[in-house]
mmCIF file of the N, C-alpha and C atoms, coordinates in Angstrom:
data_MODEL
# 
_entry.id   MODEL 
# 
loop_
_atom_site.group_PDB 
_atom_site.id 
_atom_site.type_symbol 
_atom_site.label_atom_id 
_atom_site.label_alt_id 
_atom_site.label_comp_id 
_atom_site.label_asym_id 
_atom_site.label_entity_id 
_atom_site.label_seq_id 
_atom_site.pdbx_PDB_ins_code 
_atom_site.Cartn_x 
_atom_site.Cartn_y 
_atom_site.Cartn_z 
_atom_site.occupancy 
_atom_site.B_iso_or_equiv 
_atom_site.pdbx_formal_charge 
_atom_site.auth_seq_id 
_atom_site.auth_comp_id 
_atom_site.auth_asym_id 
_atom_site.auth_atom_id 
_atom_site.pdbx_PDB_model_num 
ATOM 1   N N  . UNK A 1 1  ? -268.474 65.802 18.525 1.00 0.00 ? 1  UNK A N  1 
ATOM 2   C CA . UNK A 1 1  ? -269.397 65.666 19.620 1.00 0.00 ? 1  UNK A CA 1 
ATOM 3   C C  . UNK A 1 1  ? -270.617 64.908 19.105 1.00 0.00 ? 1  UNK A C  1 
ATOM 4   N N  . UNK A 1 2  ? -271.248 64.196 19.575 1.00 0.00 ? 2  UNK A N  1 
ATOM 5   C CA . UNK A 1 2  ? -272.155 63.480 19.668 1.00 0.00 ? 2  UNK A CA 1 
ATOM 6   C C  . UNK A 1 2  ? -273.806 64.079 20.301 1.00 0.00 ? 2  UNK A C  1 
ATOM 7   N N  . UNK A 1 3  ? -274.708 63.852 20.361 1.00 0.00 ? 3  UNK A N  1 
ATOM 8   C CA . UNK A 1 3  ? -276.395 64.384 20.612 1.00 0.00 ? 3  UNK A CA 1 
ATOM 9   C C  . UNK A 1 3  ? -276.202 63.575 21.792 1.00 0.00 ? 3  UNK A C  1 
ATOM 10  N N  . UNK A 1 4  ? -275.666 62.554 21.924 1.00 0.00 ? 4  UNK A N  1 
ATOM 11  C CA . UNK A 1 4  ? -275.887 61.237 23.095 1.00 0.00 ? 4  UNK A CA 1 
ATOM 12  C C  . UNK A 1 4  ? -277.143 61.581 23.700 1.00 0.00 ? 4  UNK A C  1 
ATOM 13  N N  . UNK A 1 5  ? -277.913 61.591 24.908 1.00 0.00 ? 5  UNK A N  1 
ATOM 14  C CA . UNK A 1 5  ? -278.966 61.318 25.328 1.00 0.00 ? 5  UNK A CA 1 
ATOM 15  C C  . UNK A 1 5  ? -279.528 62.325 25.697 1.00 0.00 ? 5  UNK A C  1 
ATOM 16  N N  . UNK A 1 6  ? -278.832 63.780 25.284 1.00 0.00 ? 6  UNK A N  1 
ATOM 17  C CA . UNK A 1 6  ? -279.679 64.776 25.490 1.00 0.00 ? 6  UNK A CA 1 
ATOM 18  C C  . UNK A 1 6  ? -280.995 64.961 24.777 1.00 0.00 ? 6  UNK A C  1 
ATOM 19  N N  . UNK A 1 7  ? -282.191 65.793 25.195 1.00 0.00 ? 7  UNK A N  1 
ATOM 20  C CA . UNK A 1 7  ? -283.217 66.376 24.451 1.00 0.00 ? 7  UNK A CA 1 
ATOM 21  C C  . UNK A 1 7  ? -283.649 67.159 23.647 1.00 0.00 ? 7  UNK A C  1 
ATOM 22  N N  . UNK A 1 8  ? -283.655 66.589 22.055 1.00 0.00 ? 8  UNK A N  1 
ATOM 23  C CA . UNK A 1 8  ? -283.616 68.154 21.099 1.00 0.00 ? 8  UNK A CA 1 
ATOM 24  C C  . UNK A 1 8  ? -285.103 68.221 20.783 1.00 0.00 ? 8  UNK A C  1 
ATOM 25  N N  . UNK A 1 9  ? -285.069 69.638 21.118 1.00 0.00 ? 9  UNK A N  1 
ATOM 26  C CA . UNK A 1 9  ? -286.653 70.069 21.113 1.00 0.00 ? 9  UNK A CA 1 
ATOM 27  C C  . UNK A 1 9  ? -286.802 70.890 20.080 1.00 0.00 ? 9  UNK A C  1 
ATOM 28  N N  . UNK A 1 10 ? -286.093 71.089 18.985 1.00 0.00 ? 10 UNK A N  1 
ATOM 29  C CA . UNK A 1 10 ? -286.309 71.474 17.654 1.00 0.00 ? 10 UNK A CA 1 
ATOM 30  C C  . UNK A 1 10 ? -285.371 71.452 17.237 1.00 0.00 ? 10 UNK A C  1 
ATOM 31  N N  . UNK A 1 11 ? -285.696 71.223 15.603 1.00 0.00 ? 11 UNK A N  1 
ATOM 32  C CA . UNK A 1 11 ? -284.778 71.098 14.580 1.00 0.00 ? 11 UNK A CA 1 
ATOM 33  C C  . UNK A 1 11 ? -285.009 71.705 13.369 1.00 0.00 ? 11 UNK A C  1 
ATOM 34  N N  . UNK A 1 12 ? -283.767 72.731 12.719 1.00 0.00 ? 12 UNK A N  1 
ATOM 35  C CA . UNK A 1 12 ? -284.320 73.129 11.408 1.00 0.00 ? 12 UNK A CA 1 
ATOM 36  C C  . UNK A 1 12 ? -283.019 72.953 10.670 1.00 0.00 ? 12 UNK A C  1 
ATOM 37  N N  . UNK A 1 13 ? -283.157 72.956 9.227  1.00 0.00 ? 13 UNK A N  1 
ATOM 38  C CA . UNK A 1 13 ? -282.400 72.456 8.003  1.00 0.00 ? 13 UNK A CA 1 
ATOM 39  C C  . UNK A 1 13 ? -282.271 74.564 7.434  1.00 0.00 ? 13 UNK A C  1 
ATOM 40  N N  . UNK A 1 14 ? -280.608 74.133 7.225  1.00 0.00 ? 14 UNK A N  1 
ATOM 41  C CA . UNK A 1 14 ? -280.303 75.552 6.011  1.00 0.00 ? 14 UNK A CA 1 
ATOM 42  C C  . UNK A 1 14 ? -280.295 75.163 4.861  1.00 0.00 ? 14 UNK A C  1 
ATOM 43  N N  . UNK A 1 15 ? -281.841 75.943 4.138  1.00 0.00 ? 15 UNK A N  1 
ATOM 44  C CA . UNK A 1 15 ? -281.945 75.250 3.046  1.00 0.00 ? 15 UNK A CA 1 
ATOM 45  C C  . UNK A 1 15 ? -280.651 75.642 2.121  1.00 0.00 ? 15 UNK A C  1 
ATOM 46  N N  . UNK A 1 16 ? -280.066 76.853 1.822  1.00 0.00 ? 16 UNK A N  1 
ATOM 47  C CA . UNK A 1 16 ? -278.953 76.981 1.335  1.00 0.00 ? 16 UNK A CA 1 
ATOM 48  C C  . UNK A 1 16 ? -277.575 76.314 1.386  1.00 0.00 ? 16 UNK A C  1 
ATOM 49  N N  . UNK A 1 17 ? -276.615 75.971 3.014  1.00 0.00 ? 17 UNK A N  1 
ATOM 50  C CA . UNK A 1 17 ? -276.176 75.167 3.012  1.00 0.00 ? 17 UNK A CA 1 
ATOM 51  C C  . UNK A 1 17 ? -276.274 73.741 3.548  1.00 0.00 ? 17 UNK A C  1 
ATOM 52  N N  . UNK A 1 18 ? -277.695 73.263 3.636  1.00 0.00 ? 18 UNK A N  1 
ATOM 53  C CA . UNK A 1 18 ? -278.000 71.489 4.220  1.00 0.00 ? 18 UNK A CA 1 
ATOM 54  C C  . UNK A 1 18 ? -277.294 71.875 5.444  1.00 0.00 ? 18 UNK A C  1 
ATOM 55  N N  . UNK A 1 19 ? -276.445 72.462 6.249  1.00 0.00 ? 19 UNK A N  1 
ATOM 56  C CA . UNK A 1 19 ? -276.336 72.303 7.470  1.00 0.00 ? 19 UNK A CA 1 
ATOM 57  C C  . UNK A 1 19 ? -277.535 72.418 8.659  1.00 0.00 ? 19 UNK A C  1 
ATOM 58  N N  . UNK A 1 20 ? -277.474 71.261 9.317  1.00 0.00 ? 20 UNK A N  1 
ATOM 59  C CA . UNK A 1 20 ? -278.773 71.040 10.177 1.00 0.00 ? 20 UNK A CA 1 
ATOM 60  C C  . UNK A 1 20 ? -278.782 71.367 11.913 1.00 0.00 ? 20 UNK A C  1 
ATOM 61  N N  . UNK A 1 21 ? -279.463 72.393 12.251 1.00 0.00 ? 21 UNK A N  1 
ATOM 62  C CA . UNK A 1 21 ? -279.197 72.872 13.878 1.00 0.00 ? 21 UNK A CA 1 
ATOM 63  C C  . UNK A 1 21 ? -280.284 72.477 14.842 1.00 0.00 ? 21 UNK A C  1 
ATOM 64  N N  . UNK A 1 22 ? -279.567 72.360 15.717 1.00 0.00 ? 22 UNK A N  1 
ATOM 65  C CA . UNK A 1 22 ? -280.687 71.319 16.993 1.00 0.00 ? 22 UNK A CA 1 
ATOM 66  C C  . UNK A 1 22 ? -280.940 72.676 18.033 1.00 0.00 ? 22 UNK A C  1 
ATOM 67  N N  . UNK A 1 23 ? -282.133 72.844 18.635 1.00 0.00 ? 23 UNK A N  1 
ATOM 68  C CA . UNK A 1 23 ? -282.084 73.445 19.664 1.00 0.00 ? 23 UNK A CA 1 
ATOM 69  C C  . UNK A 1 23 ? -282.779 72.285 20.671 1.00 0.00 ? 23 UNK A C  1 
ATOM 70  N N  . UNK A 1 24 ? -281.521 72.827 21.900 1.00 0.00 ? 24 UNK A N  1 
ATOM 71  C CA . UNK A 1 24 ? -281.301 71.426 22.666 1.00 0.00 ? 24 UNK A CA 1 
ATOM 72  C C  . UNK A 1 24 ? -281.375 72.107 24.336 1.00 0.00 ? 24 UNK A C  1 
ATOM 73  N N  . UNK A 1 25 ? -281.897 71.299 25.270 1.00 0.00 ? 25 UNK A N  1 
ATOM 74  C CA . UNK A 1 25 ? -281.671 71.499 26.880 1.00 0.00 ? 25 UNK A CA 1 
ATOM 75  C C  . UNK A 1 25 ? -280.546 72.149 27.194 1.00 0.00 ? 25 UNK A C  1 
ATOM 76  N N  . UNK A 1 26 ? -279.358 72.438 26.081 1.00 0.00 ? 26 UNK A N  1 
ATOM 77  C CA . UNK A 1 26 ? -277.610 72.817 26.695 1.00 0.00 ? 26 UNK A CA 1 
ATOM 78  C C  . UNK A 1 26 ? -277.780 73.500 25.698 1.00 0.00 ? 26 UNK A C  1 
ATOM 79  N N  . UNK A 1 27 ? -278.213 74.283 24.568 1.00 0.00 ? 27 UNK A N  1 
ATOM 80  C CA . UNK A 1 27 ? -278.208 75.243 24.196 1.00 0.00 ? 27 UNK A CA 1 
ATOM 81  C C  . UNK A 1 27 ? -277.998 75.071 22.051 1.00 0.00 ? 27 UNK A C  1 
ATOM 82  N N  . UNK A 1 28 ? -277.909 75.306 21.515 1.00 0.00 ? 28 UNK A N  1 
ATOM 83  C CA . UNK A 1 28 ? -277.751 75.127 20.403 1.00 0.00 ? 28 UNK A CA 1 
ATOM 84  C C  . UNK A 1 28 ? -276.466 74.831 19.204 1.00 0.00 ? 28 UNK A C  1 
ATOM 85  N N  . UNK A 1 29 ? -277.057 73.290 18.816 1.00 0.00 ? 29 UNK A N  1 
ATOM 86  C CA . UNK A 1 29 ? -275.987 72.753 18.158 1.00 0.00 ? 29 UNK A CA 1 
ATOM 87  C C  . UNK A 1 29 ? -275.934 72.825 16.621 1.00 0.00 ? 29 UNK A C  1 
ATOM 88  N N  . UNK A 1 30 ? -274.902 72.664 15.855 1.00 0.00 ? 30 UNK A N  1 
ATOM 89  C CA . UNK A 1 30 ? -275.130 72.587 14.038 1.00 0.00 ? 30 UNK A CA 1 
ATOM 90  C C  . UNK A 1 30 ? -273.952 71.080 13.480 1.00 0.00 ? 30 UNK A C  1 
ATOM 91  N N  . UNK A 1 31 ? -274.824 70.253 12.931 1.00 0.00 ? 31 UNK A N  1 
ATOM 92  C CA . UNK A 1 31 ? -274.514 69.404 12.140 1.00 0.00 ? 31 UNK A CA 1 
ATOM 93  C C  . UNK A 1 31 ? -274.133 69.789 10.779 1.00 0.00 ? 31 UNK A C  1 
ATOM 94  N N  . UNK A 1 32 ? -272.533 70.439 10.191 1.00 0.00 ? 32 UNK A N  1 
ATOM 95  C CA . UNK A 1 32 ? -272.694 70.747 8.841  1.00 0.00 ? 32 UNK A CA 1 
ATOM 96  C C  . UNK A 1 32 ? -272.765 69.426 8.102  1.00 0.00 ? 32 UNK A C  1 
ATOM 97  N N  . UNK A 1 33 ? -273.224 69.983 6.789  1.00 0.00 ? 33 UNK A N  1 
ATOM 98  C CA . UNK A 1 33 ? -273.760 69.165 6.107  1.00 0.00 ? 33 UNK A CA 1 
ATOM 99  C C  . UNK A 1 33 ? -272.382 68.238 5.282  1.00 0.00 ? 33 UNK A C  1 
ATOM 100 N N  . UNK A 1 34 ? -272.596 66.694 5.243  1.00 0.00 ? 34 UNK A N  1 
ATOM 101 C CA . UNK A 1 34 ? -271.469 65.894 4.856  1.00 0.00 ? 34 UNK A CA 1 
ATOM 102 C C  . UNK A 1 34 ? -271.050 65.916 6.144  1.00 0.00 ? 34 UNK A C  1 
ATOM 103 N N  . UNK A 1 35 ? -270.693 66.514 7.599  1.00 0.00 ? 35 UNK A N  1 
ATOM 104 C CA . UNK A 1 35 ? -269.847 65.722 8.255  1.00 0.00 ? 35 UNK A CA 1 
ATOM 105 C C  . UNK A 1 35 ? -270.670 65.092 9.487  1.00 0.00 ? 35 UNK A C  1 
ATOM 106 N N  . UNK A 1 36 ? -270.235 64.009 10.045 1.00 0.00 ? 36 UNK A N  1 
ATOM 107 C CA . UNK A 1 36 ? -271.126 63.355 11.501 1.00 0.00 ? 36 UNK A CA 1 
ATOM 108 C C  . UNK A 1 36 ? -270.767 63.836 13.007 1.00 0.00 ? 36 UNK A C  1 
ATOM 109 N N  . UNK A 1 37 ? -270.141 64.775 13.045 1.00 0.00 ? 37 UNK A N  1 
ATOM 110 C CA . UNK A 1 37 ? -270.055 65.240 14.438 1.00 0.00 ? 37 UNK A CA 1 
ATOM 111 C C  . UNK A 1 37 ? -270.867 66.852 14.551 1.00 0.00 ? 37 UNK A C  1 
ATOM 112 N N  . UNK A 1 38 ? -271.207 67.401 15.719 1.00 0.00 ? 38 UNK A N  1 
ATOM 113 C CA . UNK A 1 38 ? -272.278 67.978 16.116 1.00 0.00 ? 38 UNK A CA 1 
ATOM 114 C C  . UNK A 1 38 ? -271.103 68.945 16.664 1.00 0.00 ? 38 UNK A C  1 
ATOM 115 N N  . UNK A 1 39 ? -271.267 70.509 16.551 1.00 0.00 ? 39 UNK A N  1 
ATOM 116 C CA . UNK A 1 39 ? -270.668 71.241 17.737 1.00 0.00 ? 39 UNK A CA 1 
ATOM 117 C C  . UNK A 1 39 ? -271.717 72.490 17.951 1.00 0.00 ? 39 UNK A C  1 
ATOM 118 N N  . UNK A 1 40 ? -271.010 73.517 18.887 1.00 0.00 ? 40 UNK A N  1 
ATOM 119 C CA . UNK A 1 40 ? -271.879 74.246 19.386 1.00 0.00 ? 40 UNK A CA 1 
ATOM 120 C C  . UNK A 1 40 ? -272.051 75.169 18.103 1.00 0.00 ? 40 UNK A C  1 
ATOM 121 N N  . UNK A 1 41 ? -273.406 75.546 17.608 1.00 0.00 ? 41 UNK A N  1 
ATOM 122 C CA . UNK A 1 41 ? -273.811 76.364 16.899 1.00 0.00 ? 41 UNK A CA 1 
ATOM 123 C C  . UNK A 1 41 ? -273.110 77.669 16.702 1.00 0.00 ? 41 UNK A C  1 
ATOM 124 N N  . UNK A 1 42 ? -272.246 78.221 17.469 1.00 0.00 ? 42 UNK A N  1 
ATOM 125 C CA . UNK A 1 42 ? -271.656 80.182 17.724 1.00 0.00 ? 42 UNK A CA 1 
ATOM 126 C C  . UNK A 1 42 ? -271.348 80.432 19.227 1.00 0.00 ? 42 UNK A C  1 
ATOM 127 N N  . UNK A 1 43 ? -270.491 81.079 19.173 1.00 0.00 ? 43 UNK A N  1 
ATOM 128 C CA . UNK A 1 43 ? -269.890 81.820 20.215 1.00 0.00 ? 43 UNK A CA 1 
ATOM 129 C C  . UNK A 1 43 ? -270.960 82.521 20.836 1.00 0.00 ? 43 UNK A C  1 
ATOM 130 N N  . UNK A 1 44 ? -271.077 82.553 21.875 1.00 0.00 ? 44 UNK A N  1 
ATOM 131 C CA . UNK A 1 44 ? -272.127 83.935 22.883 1.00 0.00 ? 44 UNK A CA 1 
ATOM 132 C C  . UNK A 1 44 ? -273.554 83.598 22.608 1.00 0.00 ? 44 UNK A C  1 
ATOM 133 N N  . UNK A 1 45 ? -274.036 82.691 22.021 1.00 0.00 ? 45 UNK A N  1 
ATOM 134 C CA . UNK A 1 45 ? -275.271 81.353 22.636 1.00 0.00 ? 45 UNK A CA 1 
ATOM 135 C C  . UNK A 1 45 ? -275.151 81.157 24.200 1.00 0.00 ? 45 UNK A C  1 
ATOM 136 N N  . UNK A 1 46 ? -276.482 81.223 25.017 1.00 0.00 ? 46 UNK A N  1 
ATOM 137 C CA . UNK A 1 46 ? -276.043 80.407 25.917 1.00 0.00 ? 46 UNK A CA 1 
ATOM 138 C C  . UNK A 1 46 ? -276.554 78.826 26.132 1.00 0.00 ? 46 UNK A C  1 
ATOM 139 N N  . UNK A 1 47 ? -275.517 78.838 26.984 1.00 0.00 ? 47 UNK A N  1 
ATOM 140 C CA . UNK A 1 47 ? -275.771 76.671 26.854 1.00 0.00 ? 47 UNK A CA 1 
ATOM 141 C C  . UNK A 1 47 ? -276.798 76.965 28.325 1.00 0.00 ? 47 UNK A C  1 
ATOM 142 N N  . UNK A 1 48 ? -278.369 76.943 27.837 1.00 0.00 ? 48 UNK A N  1 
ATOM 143 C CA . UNK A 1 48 ? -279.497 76.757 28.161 1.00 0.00 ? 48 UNK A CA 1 
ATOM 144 C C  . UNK A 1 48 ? -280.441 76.155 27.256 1.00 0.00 ? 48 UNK A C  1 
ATOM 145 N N  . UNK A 1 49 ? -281.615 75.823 28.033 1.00 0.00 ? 49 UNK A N  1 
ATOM 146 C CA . UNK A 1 49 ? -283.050 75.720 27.614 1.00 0.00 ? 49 UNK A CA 1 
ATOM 147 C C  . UNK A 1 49 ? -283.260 76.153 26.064 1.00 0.00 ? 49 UNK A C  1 
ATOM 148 N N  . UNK A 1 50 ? -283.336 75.780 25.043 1.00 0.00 ? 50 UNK A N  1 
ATOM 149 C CA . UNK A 1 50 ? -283.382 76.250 24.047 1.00 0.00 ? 50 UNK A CA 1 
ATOM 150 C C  . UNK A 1 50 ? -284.766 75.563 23.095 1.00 0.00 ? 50 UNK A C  1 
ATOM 151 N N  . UNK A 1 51 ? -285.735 76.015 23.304 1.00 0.00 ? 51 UNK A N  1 
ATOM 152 C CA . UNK A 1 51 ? -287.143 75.039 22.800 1.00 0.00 ? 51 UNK A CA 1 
ATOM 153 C C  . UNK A 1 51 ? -287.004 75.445 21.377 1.00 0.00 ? 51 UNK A C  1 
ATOM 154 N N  . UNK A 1 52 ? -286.803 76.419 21.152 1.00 0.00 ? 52 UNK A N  1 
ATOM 155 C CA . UNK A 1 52 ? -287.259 77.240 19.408 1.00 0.00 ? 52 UNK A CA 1 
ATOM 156 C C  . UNK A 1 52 ? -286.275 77.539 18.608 1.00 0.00 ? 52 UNK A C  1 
ATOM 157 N N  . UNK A 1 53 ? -286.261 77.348 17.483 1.00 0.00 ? 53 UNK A N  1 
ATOM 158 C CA . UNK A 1 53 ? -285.218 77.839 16.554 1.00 0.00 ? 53 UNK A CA 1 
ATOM 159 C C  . UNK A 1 53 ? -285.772 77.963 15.342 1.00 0.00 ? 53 UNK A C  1 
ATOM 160 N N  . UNK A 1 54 ? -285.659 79.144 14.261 1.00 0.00 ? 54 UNK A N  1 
ATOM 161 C CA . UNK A 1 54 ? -286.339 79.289 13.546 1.00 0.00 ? 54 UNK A CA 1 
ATOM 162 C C  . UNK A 1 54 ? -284.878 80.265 12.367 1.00 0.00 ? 54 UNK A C  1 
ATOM 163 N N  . UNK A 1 55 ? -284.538 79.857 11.014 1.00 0.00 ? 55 UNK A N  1 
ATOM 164 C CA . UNK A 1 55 ? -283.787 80.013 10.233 1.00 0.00 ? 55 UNK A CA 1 
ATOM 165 C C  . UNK A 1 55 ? -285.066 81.090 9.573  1.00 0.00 ? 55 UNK A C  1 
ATOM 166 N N  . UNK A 1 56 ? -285.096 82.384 8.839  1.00 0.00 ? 56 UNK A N  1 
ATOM 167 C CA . UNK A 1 56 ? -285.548 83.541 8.145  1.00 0.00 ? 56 UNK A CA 1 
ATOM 168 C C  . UNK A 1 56 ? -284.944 83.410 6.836  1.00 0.00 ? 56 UNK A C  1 
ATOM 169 N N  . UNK A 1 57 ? -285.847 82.939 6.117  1.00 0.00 ? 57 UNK A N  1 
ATOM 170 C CA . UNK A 1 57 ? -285.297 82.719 4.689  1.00 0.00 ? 57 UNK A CA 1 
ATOM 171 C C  . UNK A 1 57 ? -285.226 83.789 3.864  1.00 0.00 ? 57 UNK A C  1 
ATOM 172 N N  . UNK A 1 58 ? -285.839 84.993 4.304  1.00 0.00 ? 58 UNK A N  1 
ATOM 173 C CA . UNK A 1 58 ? -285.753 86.343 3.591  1.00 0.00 ? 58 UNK A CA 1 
ATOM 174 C C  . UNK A 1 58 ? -284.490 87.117 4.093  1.00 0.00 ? 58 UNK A C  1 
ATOM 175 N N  . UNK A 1 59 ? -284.275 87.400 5.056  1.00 0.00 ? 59 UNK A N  1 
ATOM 176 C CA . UNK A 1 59 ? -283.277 87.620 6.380  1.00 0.00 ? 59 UNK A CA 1 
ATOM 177 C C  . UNK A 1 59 ? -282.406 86.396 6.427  1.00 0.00 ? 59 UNK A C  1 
ATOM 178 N N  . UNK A 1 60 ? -281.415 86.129 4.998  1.00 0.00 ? 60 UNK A N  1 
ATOM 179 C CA . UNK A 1 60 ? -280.555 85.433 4.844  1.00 0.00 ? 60 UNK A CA 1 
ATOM 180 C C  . UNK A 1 60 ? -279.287 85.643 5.945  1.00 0.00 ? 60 UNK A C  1 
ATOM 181 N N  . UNK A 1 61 ? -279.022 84.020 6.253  1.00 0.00 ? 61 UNK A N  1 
ATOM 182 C CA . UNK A 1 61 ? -277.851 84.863 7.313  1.00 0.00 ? 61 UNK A CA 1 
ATOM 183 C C  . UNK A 1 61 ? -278.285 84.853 8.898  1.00 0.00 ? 61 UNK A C  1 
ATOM 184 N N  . UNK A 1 62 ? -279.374 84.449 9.336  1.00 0.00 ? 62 UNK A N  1 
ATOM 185 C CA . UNK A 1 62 ? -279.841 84.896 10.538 1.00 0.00 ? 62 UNK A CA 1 
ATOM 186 C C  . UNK A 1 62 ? -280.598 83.161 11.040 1.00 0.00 ? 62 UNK A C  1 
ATOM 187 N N  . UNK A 1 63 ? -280.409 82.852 12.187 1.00 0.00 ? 63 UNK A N  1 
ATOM 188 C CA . UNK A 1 63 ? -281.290 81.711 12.756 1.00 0.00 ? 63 UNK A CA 1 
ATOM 189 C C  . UNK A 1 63 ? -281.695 82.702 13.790 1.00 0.00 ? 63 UNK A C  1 
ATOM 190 N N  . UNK A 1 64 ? -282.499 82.486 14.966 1.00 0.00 ? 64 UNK A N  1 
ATOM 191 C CA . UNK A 1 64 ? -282.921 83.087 15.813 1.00 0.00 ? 64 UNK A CA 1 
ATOM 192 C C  . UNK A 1 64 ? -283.432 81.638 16.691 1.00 0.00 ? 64 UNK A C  1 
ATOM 193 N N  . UNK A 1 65 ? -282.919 82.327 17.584 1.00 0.00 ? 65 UNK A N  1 
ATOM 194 C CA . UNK A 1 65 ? -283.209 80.950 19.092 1.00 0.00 ? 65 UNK A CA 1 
ATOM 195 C C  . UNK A 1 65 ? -283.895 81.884 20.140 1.00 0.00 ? 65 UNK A C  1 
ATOM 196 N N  . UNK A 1 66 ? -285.103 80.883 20.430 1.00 0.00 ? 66 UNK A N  1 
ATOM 197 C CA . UNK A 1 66 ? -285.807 81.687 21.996 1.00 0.00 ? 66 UNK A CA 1 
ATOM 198 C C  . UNK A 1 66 ? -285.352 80.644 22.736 1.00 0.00 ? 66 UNK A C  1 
ATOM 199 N N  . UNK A 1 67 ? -284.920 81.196 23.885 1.00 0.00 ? 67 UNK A N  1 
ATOM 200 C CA . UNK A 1 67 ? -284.551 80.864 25.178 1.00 0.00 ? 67 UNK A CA 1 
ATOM 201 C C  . UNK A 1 67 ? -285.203 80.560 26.610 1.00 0.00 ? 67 UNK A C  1 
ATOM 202 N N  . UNK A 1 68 ? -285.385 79.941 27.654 1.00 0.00 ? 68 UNK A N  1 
ATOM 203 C CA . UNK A 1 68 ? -285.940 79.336 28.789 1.00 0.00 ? 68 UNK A CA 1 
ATOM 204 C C  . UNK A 1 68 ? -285.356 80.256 29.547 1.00 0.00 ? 68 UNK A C  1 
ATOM 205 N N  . UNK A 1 69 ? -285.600 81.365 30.054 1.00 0.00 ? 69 UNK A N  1 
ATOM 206 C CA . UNK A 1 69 ? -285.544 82.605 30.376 1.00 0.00 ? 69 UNK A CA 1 
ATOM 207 C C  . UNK A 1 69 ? -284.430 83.725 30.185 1.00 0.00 ? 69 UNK A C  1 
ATOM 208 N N  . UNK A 1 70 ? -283.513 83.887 29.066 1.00 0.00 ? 70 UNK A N  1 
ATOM 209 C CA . UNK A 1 70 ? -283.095 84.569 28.818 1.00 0.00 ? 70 UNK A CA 1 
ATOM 210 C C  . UNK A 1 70 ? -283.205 84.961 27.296 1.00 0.00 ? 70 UNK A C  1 
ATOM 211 N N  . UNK A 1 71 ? -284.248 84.982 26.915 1.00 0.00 ? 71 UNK A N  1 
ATOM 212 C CA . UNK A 1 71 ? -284.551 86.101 25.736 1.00 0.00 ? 71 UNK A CA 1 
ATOM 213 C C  . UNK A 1 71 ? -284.612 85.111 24.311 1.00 0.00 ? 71 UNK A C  1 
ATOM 214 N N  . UNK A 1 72 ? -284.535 86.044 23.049 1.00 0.00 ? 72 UNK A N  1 
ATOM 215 C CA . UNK A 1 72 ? -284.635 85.604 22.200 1.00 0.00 ? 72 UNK A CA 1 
ATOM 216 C C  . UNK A 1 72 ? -282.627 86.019 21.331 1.00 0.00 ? 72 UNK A C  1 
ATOM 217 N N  . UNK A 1 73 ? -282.198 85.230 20.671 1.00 0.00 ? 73 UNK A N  1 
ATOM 218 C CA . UNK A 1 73 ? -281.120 85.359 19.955 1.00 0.00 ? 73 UNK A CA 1 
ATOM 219 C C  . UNK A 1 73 ? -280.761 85.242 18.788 1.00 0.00 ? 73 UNK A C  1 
ATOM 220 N N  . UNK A 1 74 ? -279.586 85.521 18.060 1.00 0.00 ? 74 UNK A N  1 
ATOM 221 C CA . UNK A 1 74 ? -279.938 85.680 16.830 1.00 0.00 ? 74 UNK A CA 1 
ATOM 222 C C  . UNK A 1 74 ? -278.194 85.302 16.497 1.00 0.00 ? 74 UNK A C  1 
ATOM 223 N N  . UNK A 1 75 ? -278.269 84.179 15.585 1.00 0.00 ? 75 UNK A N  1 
ATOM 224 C CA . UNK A 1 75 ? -276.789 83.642 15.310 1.00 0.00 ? 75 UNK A CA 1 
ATOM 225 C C  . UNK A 1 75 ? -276.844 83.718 14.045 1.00 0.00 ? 75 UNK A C  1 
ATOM 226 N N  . UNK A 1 76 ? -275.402 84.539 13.204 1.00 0.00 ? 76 UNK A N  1 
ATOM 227 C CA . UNK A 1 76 ? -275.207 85.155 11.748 1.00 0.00 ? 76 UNK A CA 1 
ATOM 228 C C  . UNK A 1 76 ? -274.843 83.469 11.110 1.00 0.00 ? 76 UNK A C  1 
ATOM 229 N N  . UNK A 1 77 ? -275.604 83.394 9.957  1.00 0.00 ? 77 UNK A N  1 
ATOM 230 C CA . UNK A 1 77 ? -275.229 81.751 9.076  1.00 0.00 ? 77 UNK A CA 1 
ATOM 231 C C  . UNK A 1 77 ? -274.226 82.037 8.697  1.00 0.00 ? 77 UNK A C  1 
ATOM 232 N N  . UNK A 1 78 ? -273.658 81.327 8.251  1.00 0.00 ? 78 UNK A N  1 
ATOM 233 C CA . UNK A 1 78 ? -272.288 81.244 7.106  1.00 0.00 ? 78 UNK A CA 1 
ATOM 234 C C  . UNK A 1 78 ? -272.924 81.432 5.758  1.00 0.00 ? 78 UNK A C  1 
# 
């Protein structure tokens, strides 16, 4: 999958594995690291509004996405 002309309104890097995640207007994507296609970040994300994303470097294992009215979430890293 491709970013094509959607809007990513944040971006953060796993400093552990370089895989790079977009939070995007359709909900949250991950670029692993070495390959060029984009897919959906995890199962049970929803494909919404997604302004924030924030990886917990102590709280290994955890990104957390706030949402455009349904809450805040929390997707387990690899």
């Amino acid at each position: 999958m491709t970013l094509g002309d959607q809007p990513v309104n944040h971006l953060v890097r796993d400093a552990k594995t370089g895989d790079l995640y977009t939070a995007t207007d359709f909900g949250v994507l991950v670029l692993a690291h070495g390959s060029s296609h984009w897919r959906e970040a995890g199962e049970g994300l929803p494909t919404l509004l997604t302004p924030f994303l924030e990886i917990l470097p102590e709280q290994r294992g955890c990104c957390f996405a706030g949402t455009h009215g349904r809450g805040a979430w929390y997707l387990r890293l690899p």
